[in-house]
PLY file of the C-alpha trace (Angstrom):
ply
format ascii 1.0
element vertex 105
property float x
property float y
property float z
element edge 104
property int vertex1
property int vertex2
end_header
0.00 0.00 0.00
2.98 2.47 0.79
4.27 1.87 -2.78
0.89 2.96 -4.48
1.25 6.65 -2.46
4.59 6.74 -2.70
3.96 6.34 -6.66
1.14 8.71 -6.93
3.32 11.08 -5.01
6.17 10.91 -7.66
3.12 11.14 -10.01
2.39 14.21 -8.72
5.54 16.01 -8.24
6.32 14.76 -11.80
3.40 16.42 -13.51
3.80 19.74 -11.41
7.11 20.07 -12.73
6.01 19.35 -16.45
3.71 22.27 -15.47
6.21 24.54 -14.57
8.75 23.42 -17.30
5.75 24.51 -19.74
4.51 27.48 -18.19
8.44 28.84 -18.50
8.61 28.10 -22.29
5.67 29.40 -22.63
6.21 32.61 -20.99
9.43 32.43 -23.21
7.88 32.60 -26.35
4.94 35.41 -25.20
8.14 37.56 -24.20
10.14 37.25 -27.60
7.21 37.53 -29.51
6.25 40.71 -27.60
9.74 41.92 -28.06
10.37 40.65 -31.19
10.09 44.25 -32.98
13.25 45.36 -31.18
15.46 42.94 -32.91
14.26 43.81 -36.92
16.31 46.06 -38.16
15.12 49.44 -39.30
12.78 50.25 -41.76
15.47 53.08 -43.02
17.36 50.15 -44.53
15.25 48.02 -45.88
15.25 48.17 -49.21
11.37 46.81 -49.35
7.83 48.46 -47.99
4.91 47.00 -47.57
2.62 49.93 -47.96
-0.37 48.74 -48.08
-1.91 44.82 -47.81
-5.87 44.11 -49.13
-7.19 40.33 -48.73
-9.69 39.44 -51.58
-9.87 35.81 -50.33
-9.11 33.66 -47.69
-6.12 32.66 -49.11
-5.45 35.59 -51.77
-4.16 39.18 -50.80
-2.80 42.57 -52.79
-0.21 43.78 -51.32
1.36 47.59 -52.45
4.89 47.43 -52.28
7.71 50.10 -52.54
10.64 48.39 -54.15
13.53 51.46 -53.82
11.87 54.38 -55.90
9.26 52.14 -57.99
5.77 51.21 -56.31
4.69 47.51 -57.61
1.23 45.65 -56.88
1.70 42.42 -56.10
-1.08 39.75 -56.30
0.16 36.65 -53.65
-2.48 33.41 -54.05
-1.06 29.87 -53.04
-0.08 29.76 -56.69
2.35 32.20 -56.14
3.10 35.77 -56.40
2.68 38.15 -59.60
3.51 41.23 -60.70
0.13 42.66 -61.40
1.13 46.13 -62.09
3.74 49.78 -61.82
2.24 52.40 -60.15
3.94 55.50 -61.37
3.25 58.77 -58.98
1.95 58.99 -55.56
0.26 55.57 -54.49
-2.60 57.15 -52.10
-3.56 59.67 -55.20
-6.62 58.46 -57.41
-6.06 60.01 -59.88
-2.17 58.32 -60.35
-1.71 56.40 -63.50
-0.69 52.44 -63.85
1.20 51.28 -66.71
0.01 47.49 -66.94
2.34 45.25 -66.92
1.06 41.55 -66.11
3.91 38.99 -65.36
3.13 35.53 -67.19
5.61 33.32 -67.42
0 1
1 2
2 3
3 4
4 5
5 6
6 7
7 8
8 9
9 10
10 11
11 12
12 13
13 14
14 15
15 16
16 17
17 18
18 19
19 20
20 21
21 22
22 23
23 24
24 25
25 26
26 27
27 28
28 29
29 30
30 31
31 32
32 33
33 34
34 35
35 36
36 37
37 38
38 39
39 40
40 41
41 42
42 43
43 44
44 45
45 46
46 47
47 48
48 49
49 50
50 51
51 52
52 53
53 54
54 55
55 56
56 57
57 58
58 59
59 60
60 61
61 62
62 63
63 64
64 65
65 66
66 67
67 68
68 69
69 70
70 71
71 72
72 73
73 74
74 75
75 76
76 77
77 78
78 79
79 80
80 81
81 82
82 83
83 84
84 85
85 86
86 87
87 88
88 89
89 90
90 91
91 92
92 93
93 94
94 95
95 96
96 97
97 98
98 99
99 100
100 101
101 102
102 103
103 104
């Protein structure tokens, strides 16, 4: 009979542990993710902006991009991503013009 509690006792003390092993990596990961925009290095020199991102779909999405001085729409589906267009001018004015250039392969 003393070997059954001494068992479920080791049981015990076993899982608590597991618990607290878990809850540590778990806190772990929360704090890097939290803190995880500290170690990216500057948007001043990247070379590539997201400027804007539109999802059409569940699994399809435009994204605006600013590629050094050129501004590119981007269409990204599971197929892959495509050139969809140049924006030439200021992206946020309506009135900007888009020379089409659709990338087939």
């Amino acid at each position: 009979m003393d070997d059954g509690l001494n068992f479920g006792l080791q049981f015990a003390k076993m899982a608590v542990g597991l618990a607290v092993v878990l809850a540590a990596l778990y806190a772990c990961a929360y704090g890097l993710k939290r803190t995880g925009h500290w170690l990216k290095r500057p948007q001043a020199e990247s070379w590539i902006h997201v400027l804007d991102r539109q999802a059409i779909g569940v699994k399809h999405q435009l994204v605006l991009l600013k590629v050094q001085d050129q501004k590119l729409l981007v269409g990204i589906s599971p197929q892959g991503i495509n050139l969809l267009t140049r924006i030439e001018g200021d992206a946020g004015d309506p009135g900007a013009t888009a020379s089409h250039q659709a990338d087939k392969p």
